[in-house]
C-alpha positions, -999 to +999 in steps of 0.1 A: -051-435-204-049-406-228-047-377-214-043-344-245-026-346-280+011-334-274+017-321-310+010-324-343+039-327-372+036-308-405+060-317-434+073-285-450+100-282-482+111-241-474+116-231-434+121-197-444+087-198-467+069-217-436+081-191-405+071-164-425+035-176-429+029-191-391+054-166-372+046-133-393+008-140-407-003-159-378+018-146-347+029-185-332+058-182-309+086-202-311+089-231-288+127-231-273+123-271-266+133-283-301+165-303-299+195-298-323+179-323-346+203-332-377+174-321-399+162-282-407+128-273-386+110-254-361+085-258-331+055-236-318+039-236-287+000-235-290-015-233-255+001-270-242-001-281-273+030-278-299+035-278-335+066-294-352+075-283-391+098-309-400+118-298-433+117-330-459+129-324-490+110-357-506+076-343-494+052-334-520+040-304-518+034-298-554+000-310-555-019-295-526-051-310-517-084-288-522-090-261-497-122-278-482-135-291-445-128-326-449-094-323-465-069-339-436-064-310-414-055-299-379-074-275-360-067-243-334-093-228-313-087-188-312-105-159-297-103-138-323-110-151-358-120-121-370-084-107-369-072-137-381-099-130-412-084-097-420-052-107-421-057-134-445-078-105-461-050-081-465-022-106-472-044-122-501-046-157-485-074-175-496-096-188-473-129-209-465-151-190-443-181-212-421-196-186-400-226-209-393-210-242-392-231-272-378-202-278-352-217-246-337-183-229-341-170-208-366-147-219-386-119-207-411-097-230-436-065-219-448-035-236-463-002-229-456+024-225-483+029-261-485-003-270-491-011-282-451-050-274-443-060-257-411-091-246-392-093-219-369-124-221-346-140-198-325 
């Protein structure tokens, strides 16, 4: 009956601030598919999968959860986390680094500038 998640929706409060972290840092391409919605955001195509940022002003963002594994968080397989490492590296984004992770995959936590948590895996 189910067949692959579609997308997953982030709440953000800054588009500008969000593009510039998941179009410059992390290289997603746009998805042309997003309506002319009545409300600011943007879409990213990840394999078949898409990612909606959905501007709400009323989210809070203000207290962002802990930068941990078992924060809520979405994840994206990649074939190259050690790029992905480096540029976190050079741009000063802090990150949590599981090499040796009992998933049997590497795995890197980050947060974007709203406070949203996400693993890379590799």
């Amino acid at each position: 009956m189910y067949k692959r998640v579609h997308h997953v929706s982030l709440e953000i409060k800054e588009l500008g601030r969000a593009r510039a972290f998941y179009e410059n840092l992390l290289g997603l391409t746009v998805s042309p598919q997003r309506p002319d919605f009545d409300f600011e955001g943007v879409w990213y195509q990840i394999g078949d999968t898409q990612l909606h940022l959905i501007v709400n002003d009323s989210a809070n963002v203000d207290t962002k959860p802990t930068l941990n594994s078992r924060s809520a968080h979405f994840a994206i397989r990649v074939t190259a986390i050690a790029e992905l490492i480096e540029r976190f590296e050079n741009q000063g984004i802090p990150y949590l680094n599981k090499p040796a992770s009992k998933t049997g995959w590497h795995q890197v936590f980050v947060q974007d500038p709203d406070g949203n948590i996400i693993e890379f895996n590799a």
